[in-house]
PDB file with SEQRES, HELIX, SHEET and CRYST1 records, atoms N, CA, C and O in Angstrom:
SEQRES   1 A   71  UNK UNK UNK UNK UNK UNK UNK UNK UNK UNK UNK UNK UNK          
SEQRES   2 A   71  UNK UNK UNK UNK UNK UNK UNK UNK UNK UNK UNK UNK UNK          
SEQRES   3 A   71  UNK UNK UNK UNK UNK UNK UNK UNK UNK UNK UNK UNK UNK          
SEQRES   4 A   71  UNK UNK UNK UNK UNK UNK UNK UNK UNK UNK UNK UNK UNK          
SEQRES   5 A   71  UNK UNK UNK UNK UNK UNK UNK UNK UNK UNK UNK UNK UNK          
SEQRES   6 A   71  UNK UNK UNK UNK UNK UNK                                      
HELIX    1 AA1 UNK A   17  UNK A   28  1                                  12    
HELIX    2 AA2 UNK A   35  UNK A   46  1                                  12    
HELIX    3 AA3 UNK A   55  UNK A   57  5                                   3    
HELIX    4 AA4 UNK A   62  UNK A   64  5                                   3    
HELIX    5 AA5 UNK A   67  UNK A   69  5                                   3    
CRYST1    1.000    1.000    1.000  90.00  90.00  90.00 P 1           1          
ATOM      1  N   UNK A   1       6.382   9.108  -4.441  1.00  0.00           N  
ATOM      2  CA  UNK A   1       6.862   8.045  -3.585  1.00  0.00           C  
ATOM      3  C   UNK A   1       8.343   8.274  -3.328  1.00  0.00           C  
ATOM      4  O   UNK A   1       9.150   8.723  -4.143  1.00  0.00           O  
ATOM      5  N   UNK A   2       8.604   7.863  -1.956  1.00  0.00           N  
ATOM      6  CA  UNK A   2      10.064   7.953  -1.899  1.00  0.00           C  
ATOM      7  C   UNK A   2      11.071   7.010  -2.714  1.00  0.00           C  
ATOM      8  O   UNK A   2      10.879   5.796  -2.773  1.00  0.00           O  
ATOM      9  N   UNK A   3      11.952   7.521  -3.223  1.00  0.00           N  
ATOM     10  CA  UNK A   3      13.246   6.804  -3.861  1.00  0.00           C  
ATOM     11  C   UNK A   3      13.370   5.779  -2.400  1.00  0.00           C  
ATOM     12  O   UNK A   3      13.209   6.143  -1.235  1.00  0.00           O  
ATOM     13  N   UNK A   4      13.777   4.124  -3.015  1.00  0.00           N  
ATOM     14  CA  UNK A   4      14.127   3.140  -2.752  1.00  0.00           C  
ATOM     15  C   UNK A   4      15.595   3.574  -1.552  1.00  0.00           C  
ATOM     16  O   UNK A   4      15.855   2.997  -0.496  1.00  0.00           O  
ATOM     17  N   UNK A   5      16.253   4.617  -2.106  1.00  0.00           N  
ATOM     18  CA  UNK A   5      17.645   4.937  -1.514  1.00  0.00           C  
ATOM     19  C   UNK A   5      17.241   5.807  -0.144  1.00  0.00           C  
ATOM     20  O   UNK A   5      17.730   5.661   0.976  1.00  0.00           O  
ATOM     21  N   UNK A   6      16.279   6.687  -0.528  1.00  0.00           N  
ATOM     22  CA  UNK A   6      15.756   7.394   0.725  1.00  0.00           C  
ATOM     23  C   UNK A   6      15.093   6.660   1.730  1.00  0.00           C  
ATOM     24  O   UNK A   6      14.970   7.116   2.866  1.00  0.00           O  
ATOM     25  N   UNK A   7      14.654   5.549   1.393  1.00  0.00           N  
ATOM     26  CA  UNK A   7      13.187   4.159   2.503  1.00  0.00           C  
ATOM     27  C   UNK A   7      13.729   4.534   3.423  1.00  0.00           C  
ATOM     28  O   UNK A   7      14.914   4.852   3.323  1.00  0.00           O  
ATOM     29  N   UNK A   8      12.941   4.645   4.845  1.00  0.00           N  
ATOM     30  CA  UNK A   8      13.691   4.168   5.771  1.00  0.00           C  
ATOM     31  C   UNK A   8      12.874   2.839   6.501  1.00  0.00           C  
ATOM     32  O   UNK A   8      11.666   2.804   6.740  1.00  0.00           O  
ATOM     33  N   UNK A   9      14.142   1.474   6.862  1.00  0.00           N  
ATOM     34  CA  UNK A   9      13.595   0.203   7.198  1.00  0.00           C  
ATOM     35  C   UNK A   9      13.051   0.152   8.060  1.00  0.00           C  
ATOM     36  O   UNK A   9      13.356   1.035   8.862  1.00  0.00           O  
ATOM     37  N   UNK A  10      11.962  -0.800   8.512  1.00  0.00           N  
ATOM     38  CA  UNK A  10      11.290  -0.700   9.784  1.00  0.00           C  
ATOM     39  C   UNK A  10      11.244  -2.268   9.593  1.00  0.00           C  
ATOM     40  O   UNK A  10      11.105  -2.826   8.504  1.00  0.00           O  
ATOM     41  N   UNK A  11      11.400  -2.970  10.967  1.00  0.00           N  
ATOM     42  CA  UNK A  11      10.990  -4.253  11.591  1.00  0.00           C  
ATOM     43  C   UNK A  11       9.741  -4.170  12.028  1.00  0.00           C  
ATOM     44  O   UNK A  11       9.516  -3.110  12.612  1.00  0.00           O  
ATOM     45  N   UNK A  12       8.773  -4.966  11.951  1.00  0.00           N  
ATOM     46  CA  UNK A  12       7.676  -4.881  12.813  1.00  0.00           C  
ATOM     47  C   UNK A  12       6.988  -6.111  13.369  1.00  0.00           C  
ATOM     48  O   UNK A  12       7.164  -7.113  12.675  1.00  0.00           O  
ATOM     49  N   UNK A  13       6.402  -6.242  14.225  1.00  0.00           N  
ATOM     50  CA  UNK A  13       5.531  -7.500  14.570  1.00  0.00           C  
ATOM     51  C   UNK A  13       4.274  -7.552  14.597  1.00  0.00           C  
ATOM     52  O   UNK A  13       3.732  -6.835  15.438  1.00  0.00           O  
ATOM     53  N   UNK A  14       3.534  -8.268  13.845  1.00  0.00           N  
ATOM     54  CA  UNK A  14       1.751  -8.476  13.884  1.00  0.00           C  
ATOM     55  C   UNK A  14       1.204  -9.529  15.167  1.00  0.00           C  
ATOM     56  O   UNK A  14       1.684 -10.495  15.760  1.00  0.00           O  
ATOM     57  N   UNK A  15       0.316  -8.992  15.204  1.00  0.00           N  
ATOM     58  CA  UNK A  15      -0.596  -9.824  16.384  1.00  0.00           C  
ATOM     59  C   UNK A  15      -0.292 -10.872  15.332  1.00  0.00           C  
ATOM     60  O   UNK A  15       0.660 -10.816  14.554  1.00  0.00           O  
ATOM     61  N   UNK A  16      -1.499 -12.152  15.409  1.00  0.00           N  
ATOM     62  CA  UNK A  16      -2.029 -13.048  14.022  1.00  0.00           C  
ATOM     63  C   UNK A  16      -3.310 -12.543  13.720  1.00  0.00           C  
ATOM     64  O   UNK A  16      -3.892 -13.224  12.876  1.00  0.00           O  
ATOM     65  N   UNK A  17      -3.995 -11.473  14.180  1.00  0.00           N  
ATOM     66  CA  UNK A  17      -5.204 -11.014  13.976  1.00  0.00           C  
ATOM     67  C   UNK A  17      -4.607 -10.050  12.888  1.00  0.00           C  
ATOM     68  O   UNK A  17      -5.226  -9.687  11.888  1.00  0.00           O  
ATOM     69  N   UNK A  18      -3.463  -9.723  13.177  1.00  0.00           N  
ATOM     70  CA  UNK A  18      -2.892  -8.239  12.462  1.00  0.00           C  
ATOM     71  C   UNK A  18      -2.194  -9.183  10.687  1.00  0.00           C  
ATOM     72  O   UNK A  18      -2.330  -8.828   9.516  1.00  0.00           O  
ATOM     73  N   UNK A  19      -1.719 -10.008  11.092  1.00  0.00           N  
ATOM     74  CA  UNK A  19      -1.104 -10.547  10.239  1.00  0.00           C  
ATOM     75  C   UNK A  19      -2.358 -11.642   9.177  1.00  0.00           C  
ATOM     76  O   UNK A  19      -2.068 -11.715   7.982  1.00  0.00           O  
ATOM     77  N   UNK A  20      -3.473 -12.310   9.584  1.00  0.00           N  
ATOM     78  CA  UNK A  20      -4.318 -12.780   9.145  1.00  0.00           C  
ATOM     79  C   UNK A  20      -5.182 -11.297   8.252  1.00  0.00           C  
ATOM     80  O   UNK A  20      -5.906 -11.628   7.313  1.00  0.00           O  
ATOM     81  N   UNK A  21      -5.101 -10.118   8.494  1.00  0.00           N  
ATOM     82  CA  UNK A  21      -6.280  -8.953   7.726  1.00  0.00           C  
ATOM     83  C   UNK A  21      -5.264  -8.553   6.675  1.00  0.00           C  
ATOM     84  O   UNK A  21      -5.625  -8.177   5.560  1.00  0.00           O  
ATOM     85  N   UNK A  22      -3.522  -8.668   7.170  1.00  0.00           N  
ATOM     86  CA  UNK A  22      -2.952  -8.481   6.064  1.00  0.00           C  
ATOM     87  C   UNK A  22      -2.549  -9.221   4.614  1.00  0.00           C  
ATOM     88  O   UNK A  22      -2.081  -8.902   3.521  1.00  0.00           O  
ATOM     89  N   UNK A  23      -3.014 -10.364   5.282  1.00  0.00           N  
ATOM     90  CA  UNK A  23      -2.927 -11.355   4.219  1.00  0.00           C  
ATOM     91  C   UNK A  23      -4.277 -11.411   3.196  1.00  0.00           C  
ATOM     92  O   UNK A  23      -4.128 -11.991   2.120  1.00  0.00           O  
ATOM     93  N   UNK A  24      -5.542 -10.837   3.509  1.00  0.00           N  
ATOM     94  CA  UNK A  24      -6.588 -10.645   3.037  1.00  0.00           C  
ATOM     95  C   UNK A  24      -6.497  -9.583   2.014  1.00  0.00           C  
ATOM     96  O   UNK A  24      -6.854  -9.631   0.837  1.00  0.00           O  
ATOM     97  N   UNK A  25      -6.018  -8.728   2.599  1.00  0.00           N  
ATOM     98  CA  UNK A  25      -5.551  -7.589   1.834  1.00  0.00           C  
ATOM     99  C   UNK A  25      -4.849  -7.803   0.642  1.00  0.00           C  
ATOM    100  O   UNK A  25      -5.039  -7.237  -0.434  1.00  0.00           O  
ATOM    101  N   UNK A  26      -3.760  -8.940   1.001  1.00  0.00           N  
ATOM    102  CA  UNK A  26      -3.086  -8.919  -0.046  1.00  0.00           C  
ATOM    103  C   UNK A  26      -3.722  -9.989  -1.346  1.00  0.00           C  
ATOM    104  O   UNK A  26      -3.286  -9.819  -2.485  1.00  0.00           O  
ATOM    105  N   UNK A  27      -4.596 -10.902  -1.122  1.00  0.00           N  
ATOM    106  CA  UNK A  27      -5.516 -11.744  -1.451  1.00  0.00           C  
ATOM    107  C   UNK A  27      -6.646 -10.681  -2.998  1.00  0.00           C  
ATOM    108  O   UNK A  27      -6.777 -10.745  -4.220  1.00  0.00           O  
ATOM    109  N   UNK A  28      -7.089  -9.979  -2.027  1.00  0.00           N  
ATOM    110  CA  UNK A  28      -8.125  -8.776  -2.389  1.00  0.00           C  
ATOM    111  C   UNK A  28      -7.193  -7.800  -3.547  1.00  0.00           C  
ATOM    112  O   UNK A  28      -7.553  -7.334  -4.628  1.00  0.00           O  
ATOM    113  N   UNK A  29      -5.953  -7.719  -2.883  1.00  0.00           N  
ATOM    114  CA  UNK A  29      -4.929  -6.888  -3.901  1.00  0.00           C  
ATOM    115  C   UNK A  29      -5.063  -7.244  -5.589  1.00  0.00           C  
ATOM    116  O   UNK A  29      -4.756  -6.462  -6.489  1.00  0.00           O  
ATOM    117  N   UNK A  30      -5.518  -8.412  -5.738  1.00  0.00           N  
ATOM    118  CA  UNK A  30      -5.007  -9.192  -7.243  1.00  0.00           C  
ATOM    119  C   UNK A  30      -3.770  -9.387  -7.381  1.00  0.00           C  
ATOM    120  O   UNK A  30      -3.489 -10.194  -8.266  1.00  0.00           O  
ATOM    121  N   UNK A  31      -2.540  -8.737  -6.572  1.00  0.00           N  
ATOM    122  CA  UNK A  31      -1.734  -8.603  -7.554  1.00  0.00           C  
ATOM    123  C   UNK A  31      -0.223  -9.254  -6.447  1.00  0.00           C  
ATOM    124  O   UNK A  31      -0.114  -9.013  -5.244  1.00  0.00           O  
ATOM    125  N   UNK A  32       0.641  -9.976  -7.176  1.00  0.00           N  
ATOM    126  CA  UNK A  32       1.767 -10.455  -6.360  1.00  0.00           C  
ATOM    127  C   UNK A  32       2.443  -9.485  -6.096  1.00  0.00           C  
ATOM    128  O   UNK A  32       2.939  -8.743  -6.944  1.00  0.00           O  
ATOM    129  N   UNK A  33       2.543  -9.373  -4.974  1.00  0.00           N  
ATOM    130  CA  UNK A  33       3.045  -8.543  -3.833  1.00  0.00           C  
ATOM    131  C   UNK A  33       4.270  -8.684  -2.369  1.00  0.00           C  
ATOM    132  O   UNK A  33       4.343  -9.823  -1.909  1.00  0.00           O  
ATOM    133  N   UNK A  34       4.496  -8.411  -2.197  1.00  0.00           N  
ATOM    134  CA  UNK A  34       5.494  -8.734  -0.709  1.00  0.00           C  
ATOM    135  C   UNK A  34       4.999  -8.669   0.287  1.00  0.00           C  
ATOM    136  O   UNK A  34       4.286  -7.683   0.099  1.00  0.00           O  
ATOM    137  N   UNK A  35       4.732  -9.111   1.691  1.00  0.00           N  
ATOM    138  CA  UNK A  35       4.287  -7.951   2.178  1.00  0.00           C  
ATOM    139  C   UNK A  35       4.487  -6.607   2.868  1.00  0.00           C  
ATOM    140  O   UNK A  35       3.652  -5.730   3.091  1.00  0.00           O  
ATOM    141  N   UNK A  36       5.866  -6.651   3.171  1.00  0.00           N  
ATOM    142  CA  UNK A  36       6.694  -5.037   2.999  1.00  0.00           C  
ATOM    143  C   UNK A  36       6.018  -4.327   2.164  1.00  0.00           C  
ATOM    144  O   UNK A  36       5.850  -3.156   2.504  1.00  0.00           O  
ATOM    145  N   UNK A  37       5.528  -4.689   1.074  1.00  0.00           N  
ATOM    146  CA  UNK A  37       4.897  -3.775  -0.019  1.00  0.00           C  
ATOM    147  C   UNK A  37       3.472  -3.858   0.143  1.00  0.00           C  
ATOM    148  O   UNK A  37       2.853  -2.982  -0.461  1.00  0.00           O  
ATOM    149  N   UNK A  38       2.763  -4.716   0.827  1.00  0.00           N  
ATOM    150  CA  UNK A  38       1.172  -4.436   1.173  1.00  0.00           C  
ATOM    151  C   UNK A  38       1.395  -3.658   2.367  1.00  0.00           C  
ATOM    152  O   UNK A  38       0.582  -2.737   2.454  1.00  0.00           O  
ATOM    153  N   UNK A  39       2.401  -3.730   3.524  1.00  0.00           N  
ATOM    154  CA  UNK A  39       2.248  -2.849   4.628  1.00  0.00           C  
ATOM    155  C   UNK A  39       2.686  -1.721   4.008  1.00  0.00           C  
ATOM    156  O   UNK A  39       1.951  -0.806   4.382  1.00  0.00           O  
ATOM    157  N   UNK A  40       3.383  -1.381   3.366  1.00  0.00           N  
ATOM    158  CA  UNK A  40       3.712   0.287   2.804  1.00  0.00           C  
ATOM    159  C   UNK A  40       2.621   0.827   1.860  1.00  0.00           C  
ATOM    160  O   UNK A  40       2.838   1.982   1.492  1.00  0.00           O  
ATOM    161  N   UNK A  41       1.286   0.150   1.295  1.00  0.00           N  
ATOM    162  CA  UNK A  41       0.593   0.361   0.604  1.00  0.00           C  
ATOM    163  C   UNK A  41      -0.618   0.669   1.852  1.00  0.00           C  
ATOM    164  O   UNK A  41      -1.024   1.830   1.891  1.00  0.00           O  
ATOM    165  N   UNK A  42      -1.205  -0.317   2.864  1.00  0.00           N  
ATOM    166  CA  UNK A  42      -1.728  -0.013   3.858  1.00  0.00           C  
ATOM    167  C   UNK A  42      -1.470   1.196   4.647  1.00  0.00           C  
ATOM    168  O   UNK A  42      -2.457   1.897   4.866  1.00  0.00           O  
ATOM    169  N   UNK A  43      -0.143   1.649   5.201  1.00  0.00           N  
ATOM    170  CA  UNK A  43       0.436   2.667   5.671  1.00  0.00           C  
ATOM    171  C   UNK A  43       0.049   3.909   5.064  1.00  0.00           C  
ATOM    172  O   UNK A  43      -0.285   4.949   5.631  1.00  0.00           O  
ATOM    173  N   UNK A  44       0.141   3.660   3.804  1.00  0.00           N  
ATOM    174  CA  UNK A  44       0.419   4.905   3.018  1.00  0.00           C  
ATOM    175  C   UNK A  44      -1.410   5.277   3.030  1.00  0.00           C  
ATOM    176  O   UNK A  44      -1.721   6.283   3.669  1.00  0.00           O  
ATOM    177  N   UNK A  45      -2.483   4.534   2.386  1.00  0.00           N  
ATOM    178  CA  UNK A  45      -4.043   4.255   2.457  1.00  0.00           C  
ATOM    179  C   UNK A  45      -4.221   5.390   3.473  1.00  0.00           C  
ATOM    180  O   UNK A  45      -4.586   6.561   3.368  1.00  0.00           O  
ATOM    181  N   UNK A  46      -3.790   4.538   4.595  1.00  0.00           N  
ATOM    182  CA  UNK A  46      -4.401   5.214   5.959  1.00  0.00           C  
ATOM    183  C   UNK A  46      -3.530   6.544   6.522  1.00  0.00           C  
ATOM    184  O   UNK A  46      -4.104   7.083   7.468  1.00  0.00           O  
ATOM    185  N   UNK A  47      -2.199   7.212   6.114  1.00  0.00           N  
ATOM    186  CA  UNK A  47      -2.034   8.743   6.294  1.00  0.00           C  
ATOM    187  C   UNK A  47      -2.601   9.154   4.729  1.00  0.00           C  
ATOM    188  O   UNK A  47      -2.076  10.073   4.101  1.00  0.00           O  
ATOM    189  N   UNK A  48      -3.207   8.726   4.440  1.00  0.00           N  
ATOM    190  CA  UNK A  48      -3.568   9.881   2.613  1.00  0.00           C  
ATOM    191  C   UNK A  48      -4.918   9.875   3.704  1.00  0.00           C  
ATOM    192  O   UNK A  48      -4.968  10.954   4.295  1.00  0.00           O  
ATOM    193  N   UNK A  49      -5.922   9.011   4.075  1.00  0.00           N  
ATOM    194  CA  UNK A  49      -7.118   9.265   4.531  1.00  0.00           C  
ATOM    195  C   UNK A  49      -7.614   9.753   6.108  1.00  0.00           C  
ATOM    196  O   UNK A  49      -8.668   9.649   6.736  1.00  0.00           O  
ATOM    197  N   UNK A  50      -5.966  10.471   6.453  1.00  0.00           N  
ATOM    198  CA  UNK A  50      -6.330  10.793   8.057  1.00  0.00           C  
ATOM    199  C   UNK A  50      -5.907  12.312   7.471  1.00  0.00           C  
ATOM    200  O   UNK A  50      -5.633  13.158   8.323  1.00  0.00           O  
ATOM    201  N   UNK A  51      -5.856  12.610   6.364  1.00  0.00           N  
ATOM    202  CA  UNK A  51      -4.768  13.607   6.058  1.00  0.00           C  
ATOM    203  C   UNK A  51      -3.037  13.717   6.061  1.00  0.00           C  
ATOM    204  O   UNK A  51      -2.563  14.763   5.619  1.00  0.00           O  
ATOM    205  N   UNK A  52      -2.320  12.902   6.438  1.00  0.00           N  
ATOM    206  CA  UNK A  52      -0.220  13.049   7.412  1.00  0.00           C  
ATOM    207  C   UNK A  52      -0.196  12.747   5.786  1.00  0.00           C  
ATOM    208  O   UNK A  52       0.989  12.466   5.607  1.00  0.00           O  
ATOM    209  N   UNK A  53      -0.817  12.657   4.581  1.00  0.00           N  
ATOM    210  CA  UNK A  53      -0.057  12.628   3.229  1.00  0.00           C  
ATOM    211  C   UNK A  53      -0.584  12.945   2.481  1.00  0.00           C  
ATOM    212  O   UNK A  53      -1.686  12.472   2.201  1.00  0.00           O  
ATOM    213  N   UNK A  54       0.069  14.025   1.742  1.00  0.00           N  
ATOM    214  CA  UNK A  54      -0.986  14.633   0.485  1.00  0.00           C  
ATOM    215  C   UNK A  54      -0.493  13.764  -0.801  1.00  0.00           C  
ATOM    216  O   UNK A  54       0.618  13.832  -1.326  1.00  0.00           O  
ATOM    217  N   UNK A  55      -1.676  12.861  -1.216  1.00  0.00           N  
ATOM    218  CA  UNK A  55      -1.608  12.034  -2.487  1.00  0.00           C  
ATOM    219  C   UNK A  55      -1.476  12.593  -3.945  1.00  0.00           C  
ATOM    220  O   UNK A  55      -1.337  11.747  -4.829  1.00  0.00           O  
ATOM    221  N   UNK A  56      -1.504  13.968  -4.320  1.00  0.00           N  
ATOM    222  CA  UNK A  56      -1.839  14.675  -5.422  1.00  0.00           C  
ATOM    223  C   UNK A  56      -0.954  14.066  -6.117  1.00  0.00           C  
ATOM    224  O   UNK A  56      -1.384  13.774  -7.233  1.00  0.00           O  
ATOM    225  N   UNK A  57       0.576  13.611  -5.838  1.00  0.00           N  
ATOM    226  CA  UNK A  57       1.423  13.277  -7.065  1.00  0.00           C  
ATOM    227  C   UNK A  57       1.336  11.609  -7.235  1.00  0.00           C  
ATOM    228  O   UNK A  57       2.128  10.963  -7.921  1.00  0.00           O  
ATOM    229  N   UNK A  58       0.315  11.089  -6.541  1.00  0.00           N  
ATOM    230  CA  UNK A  58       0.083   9.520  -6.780  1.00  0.00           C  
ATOM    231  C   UNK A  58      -0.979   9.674  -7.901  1.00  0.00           C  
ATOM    232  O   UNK A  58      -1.813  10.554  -8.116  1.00  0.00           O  
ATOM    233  N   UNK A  59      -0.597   8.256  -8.691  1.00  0.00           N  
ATOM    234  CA  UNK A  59      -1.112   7.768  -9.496  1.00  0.00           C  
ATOM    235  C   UNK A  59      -2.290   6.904  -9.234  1.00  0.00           C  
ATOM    236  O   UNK A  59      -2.450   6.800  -8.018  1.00  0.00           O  
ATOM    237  N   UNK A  60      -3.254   6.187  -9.979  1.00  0.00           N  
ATOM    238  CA  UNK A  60      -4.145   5.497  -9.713  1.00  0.00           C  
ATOM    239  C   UNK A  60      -2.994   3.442  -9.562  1.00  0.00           C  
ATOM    240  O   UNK A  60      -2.007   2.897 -10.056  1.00  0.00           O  
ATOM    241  N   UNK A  61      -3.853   3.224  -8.777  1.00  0.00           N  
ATOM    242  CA  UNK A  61      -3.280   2.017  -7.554  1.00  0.00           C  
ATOM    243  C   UNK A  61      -3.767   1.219  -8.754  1.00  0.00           C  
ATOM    244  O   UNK A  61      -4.502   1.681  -9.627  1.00  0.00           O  
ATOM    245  N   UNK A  62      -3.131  -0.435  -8.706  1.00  0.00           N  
ATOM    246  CA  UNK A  62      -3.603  -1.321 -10.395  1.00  0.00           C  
ATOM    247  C   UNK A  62      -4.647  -1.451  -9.767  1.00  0.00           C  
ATOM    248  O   UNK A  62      -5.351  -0.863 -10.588  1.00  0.00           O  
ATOM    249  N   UNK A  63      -5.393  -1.758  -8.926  1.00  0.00           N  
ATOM    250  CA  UNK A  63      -6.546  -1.862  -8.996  1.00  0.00           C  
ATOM    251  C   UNK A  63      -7.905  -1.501  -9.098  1.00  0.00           C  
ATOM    252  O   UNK A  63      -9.029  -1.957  -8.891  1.00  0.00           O  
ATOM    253  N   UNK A  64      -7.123  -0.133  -9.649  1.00  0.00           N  
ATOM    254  CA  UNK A  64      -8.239   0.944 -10.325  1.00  0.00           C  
ATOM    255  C   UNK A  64      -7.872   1.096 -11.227  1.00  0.00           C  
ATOM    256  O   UNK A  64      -8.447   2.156 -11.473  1.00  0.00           O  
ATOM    257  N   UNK A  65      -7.195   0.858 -12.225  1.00  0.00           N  
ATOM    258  CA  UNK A  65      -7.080   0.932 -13.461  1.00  0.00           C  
ATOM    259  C   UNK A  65      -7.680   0.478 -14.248  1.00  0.00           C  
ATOM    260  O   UNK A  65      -7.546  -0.728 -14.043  1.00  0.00           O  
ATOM    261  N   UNK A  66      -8.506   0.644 -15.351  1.00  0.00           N  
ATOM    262  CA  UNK A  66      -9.447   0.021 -16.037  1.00  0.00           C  
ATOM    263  C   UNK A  66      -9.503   0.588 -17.561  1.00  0.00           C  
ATOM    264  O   UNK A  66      -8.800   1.597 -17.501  1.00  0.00           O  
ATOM    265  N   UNK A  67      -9.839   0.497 -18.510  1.00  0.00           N  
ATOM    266  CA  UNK A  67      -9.712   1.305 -19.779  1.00  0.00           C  
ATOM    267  C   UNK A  67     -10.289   2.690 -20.060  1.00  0.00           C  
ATOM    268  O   UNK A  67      -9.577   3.558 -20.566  1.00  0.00           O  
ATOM    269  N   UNK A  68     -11.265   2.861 -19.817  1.00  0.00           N  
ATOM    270  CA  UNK A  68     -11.762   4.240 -18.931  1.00  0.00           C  
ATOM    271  C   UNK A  68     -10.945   5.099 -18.779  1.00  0.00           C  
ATOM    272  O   UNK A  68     -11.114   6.235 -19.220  1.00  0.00           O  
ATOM    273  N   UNK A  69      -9.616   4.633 -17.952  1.00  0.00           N  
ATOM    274  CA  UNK A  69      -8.876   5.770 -17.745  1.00  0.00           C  
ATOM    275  C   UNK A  69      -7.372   5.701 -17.935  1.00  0.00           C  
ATOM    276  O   UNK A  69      -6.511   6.327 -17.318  1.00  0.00           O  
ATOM    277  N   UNK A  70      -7.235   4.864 -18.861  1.00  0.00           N  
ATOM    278  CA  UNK A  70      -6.070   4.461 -19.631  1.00  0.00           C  
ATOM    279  C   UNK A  70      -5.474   5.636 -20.374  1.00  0.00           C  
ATOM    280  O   UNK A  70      -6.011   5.857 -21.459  1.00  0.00           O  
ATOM    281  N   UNK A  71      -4.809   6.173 -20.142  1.00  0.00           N  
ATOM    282  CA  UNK A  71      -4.273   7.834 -21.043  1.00  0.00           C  
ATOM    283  C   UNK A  71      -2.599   6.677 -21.711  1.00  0.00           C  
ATOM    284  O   UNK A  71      -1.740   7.191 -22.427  1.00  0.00           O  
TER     285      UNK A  71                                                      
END                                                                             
């Protein structure tokens, strides 16, 4: 993940269709969140699964974490 110092900011605007699926998301997330930080988690989802990001040095997301794979 990029260092906090490297981010670069983005403004953006949601439909309310756009902004109502993100709030679901974040609902579904479990976990208190921002949503700067559900859209950079969404963002990121969808270039790891179009290919524009190779995930190899990501970790498992909390909501796959389970004891199973607790190292």
């Amino acid at each position: 993940m990029t260092a906090p110092s490297e981010a670069k900011t983005l403004t953006i605007t949601l439909t309310p269709e756009l902004a109502t699926a993100l709030d679901r998301y974040m609902a579904e997330s479990n976990a208190e969140q921002s949503h700067a930080l559900a859209v950079t988690q969404v963002v990121r989802e969808w270039a790891m699964s179009k290919g524009y990001l190779d995930g190899s040095d990501e970790g498992l997301r909390p909501d796959q974490l389970n004891a199973a794979n607790d190292d």
